[in-house]
Short mmCIF file of the C-alpha atoms (twelve columns), coordinates in Angstrom:
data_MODEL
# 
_entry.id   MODEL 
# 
loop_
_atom_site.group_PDB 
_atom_site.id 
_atom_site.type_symbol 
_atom_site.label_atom_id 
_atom_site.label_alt_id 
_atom_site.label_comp_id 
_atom_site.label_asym_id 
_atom_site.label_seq_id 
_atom_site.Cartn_x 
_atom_site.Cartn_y 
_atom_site.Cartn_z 
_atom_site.pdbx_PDB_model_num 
ATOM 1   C CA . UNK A 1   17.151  -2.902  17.779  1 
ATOM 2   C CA . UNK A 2   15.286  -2.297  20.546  1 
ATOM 3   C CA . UNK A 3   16.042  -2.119  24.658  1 
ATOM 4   C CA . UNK A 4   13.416  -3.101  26.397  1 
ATOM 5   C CA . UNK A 5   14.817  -1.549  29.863  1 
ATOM 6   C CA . UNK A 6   15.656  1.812   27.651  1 
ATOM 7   C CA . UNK A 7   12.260  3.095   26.151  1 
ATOM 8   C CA . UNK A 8   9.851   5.255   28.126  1 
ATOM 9   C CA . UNK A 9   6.183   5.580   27.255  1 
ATOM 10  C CA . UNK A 10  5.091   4.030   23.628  1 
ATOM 11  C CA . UNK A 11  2.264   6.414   21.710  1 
ATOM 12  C CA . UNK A 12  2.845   5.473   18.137  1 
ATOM 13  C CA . UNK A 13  3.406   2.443   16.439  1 
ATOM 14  C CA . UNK A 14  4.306   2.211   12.455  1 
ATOM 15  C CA . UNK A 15  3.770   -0.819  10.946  1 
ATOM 16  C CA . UNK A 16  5.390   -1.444  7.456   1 
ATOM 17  C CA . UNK A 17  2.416   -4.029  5.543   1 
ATOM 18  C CA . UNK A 18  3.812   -5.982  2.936   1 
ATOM 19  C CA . UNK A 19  6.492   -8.737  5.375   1 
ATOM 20  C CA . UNK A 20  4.394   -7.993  8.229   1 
ATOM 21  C CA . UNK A 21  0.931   -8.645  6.773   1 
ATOM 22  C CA . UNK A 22  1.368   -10.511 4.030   1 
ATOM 23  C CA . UNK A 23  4.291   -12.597 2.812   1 
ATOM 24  C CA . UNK A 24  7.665   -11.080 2.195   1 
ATOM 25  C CA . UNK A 25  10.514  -10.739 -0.592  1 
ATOM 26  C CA . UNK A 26  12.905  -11.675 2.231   1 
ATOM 27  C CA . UNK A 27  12.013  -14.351 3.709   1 
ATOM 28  C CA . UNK A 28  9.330   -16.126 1.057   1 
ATOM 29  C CA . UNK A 29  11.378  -16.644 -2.537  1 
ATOM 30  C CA . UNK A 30  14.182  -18.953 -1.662  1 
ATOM 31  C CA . UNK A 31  12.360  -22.121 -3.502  1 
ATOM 32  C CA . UNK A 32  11.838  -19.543 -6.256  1 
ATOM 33  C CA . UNK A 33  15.684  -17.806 -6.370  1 
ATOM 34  C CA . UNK A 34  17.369  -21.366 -6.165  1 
ATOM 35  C CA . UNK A 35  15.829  -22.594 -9.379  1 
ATOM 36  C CA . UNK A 36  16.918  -19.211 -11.170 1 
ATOM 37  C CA . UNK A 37  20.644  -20.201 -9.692  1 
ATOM 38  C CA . UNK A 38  20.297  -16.696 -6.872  1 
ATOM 39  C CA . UNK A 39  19.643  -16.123 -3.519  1 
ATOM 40  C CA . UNK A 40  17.221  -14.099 -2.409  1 
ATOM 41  C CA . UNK A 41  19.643  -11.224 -1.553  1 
ATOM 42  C CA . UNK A 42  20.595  -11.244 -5.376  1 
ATOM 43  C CA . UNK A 43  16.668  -11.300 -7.048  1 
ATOM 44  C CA . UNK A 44  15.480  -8.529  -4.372  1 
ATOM 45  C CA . UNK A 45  18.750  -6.351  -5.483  1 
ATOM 46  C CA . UNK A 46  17.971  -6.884  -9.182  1 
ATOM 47  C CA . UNK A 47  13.989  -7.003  -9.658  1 
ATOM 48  C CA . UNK A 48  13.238  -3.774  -6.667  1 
ATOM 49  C CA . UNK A 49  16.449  -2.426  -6.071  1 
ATOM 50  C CA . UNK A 50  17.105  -3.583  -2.423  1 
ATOM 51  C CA . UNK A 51  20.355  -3.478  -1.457  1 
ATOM 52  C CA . UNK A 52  20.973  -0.590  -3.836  1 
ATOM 53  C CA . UNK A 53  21.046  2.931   -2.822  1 
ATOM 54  C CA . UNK A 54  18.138  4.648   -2.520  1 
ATOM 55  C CA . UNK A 55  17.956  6.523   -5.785  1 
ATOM 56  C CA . UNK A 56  17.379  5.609   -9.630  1 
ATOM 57  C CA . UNK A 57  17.183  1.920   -10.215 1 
ATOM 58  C CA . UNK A 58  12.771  1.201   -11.847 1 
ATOM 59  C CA . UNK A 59  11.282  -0.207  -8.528  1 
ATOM 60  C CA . UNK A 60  12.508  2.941   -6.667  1 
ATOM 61  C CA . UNK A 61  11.193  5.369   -8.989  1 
ATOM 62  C CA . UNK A 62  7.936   3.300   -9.050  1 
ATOM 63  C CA . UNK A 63  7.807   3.200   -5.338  1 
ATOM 64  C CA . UNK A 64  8.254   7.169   -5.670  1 
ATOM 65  C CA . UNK A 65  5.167   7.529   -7.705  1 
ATOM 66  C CA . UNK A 66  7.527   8.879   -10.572 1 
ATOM 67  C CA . UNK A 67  6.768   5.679   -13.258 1 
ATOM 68  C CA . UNK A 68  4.009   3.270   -14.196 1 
ATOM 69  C CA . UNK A 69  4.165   -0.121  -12.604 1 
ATOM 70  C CA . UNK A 70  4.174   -1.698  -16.298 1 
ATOM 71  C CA . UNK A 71  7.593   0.528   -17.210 1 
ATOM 72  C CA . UNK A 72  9.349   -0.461  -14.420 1 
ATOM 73  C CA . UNK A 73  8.630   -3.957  -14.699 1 
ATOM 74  C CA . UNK A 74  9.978   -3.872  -18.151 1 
ATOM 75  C CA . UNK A 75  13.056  -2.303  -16.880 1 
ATOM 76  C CA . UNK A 76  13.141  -4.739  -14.221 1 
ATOM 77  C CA . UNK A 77  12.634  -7.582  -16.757 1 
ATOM 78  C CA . UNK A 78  16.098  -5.896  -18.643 1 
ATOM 79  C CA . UNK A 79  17.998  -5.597  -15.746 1 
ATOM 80  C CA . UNK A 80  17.754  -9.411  -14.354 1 
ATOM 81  C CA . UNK A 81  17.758  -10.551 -18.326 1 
ATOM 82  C CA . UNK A 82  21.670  -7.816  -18.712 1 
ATOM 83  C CA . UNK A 83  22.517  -10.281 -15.404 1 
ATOM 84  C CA . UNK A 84  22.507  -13.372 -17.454 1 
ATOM 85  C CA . UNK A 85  19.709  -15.144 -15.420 1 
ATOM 86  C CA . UNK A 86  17.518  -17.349 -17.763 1 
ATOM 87  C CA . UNK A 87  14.257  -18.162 -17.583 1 
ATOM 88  C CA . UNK A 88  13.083  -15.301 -15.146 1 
ATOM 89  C CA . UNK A 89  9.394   -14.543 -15.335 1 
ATOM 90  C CA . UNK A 90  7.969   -11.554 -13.313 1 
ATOM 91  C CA . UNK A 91  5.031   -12.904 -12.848 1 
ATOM 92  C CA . UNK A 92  5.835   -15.716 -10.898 1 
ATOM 93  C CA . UNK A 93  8.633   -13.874 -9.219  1 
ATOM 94  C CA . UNK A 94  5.377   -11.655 -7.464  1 
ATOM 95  C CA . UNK A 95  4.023   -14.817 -6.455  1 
ATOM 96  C CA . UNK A 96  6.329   -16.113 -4.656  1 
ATOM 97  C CA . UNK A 97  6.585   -13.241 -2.838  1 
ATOM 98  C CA . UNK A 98  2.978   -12.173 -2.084  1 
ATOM 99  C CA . UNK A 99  -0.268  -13.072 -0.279  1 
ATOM 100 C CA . UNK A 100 -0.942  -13.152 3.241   1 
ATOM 101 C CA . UNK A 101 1.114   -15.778 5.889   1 
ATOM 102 C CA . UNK A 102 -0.196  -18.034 7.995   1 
ATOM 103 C CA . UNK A 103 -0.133  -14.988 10.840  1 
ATOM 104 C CA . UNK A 104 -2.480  -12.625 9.576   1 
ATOM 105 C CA . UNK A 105 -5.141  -12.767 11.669  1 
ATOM 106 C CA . UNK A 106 -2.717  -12.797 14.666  1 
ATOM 107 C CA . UNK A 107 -0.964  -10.055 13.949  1 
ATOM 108 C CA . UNK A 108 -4.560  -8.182  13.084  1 
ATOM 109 C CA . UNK A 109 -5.564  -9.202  16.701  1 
ATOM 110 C CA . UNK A 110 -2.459  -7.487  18.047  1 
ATOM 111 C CA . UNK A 111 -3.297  -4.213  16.355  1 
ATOM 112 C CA . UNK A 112 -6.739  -4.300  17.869  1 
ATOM 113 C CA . UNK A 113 -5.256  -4.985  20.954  1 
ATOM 114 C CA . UNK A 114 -3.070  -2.485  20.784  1 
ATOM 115 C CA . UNK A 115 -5.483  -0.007  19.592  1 
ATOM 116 C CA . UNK A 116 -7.610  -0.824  22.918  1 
ATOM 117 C CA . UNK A 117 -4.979  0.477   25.327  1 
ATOM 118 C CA . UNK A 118 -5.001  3.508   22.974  1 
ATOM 119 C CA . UNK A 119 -2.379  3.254   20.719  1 
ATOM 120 C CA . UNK A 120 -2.001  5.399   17.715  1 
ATOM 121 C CA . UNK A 121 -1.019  3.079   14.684  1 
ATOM 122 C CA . UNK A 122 0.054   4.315   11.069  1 
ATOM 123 C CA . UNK A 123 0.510   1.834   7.747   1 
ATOM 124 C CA . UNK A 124 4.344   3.102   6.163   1 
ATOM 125 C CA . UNK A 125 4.596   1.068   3.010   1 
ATOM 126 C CA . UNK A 126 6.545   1.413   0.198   1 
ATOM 127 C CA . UNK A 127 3.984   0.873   -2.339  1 
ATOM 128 C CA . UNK A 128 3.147   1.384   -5.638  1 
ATOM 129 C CA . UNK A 129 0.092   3.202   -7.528  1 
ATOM 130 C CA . UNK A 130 -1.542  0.194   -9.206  1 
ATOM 131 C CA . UNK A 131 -1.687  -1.508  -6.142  1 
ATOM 132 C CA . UNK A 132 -2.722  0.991   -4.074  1 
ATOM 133 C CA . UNK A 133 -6.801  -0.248  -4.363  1 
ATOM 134 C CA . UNK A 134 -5.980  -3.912  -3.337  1 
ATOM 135 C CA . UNK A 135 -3.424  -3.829  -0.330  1 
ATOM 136 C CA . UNK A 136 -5.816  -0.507  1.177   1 
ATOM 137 C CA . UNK A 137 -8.709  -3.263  0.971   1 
ATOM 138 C CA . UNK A 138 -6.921  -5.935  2.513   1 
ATOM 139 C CA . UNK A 139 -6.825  -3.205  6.047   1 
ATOM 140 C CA . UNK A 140 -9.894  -3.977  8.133   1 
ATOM 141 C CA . UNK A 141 -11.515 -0.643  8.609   1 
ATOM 142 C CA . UNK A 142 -11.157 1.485   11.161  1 
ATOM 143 C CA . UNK A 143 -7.999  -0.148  12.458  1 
ATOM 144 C CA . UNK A 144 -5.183  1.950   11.757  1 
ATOM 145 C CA . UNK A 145 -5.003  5.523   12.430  1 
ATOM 146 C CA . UNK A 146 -3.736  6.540   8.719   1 
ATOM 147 C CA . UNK A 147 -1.488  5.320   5.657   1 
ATOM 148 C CA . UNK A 148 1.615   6.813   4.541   1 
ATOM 149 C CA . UNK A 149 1.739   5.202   0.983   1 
ATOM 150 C CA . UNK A 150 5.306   5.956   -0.594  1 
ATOM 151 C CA . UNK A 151 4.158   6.539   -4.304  1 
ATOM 152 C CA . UNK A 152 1.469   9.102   -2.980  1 
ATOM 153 C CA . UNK A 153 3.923   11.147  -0.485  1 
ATOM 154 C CA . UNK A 154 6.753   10.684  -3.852  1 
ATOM 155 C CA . UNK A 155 9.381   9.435   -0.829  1 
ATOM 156 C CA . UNK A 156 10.280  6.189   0.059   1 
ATOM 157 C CA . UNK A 157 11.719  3.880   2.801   1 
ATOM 158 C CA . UNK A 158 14.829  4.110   3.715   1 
ATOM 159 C CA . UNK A 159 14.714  7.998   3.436   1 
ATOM 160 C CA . UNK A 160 13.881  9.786   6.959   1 
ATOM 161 C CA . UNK A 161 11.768  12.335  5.313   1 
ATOM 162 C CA . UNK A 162 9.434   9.494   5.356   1 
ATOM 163 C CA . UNK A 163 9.351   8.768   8.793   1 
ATOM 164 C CA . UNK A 164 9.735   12.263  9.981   1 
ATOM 165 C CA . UNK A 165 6.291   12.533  8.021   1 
ATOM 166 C CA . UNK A 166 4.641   9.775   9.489   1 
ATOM 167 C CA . UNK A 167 5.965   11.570  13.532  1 
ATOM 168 C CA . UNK A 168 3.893   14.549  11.772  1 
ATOM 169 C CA . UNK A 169 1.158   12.774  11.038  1 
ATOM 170 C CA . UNK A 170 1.042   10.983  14.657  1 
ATOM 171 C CA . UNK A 171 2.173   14.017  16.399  1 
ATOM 172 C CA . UNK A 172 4.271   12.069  18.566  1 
ATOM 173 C CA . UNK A 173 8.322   12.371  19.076  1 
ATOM 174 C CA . UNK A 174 10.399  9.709   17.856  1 
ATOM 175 C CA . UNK A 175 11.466  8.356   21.776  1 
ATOM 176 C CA . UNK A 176 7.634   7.277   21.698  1 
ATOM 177 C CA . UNK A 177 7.530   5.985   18.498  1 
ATOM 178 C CA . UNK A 178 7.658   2.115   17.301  1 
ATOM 179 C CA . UNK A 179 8.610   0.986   13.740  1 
ATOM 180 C CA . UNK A 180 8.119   -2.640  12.597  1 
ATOM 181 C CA . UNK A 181 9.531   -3.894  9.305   1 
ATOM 182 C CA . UNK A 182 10.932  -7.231  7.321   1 
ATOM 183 C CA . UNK A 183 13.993  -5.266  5.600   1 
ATOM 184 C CA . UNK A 184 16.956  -4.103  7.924   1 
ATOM 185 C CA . UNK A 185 17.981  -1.151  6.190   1 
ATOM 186 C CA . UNK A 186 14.556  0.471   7.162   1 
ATOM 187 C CA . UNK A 187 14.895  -0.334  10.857  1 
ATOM 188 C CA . UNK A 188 19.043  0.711   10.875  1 
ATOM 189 C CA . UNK A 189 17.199  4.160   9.894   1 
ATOM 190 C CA . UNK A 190 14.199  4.492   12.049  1 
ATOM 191 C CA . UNK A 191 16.361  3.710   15.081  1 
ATOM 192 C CA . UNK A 192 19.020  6.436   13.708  1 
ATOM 193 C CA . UNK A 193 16.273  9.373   14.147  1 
ATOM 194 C CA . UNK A 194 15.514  8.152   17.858  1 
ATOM 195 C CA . UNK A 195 12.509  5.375   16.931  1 
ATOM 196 C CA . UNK A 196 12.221  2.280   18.552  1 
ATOM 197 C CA . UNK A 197 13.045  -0.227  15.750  1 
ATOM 198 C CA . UNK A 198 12.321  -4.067  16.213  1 
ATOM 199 C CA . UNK A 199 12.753  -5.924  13.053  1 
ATOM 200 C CA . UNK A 200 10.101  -8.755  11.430  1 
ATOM 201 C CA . UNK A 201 11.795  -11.877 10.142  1 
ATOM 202 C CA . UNK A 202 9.834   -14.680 9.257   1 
ATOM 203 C CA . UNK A 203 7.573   -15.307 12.126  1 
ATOM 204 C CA . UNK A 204 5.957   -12.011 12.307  1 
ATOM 205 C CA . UNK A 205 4.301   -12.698 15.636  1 
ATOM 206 C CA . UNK A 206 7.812   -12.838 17.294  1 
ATOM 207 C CA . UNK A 207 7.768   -8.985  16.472  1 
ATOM 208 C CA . UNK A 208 4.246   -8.481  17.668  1 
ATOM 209 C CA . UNK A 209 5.437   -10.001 21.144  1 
ATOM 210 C CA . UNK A 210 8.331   -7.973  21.379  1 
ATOM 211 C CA . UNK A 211 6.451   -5.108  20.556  1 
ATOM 212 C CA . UNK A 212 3.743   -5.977  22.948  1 
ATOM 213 C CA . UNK A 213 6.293   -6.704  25.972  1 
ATOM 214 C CA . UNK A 214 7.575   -3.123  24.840  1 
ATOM 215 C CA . UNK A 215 4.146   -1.206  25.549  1 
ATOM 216 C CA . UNK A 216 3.702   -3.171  28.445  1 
# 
């Protein structure tokens, strides 16, 4: 994570969007996973592949842009059902994991504030292709500087090539570069190229004041 009394001038923040604007598969299913006998660890690793390597498993591929959202759910669906977990239903697996938290607008507000003392900001999402219409709309115009949207780049979080695209896209070096996101992994790698990681558990504004006490 980050050292406050070790970064020199911030130009670019990236800001991962689903777990930082709207409700996350890390910190929002535990109700959810205890009645299907998991943790939340163990229906993340099964249903989208976190925890695995980055590679083959459905929700990868669909986050890749390399598969349709409805055949990787049904390989999904096979997957938790070859586990031995009864009664899972997809459907209500993405609701407990979606919509926005209680922080949205706050965290909004920070980007604008942000934005004011001239900040370049870029979206980073690991996303998917049917999606792509709704979670773009949810962005209030004009506020970020640009998307880099995983299944229309075909690379993914936790891969660098990913971030080194987004330091193209901001022109900026990775010493003056922020990353926010819910899922370790991501920030372990974003810090490993030289980017300032800060991680977003389940408060999201406790980022956005770290972050904020970071640009000064």
């Amino acid at each position: 994570m980050f050292d406050s009394h070790n970064v020199g001038k911030i130009e670019m923040i990236l800001w991962d969007f689903g777990g930082v604007f709207t409700g996350s598969p890390f910190h929002g299913v535990n109700e959810y996973t205890e009645n299907l006998g998991l943790t939340v660890e163990e229906i993340t690793k099964l249903v989208l592949g976190y925890g695995l390597p980055n590679g083959d498993h459905p929700w990868h591929r669909l986050e890749r842009g390399e598969v349709t959202m409805e055949e990787a759910a049904l390989e999904c669906i096979q997957a938790v059902e070859d586990a031995g977990v009864a009664e899972f239903d997809i459907q209500e697996f993405f609701k407990a994991i979606g919509g926005r938290p209680d922080h949205a607008g706050e965290m909004y507000a920070g980007v604008r504030r942000l934005k004011d003392k001239g900040m370049r900001q870029i979206i980073v999402s690991n996303n998917f292709r049917e999606f792509s219409g709704i979670w773009k709309s949810m962005l209030p115009a004009g506020l970020f500087d640009g998307v880099i949207d995983s299944c229309q780049v075909g690379v993914r979080k936790p891969d660098p090539a990913i971030f080194h695209l987004a330091l193209e896209k901001g022109n900026t070096s990775p010493e003056r570069t922020v990353f926010l996101d819910d899922y370790a992994e991501h920030v372990e790698i974003a810090n490993s190229l030289g980017i300032h990681g800060i991680l977003v558990e389940k408060d999201p504004t406790e980022a956005l004041a770290k972050l904020e006490t970071m640009v000064g």
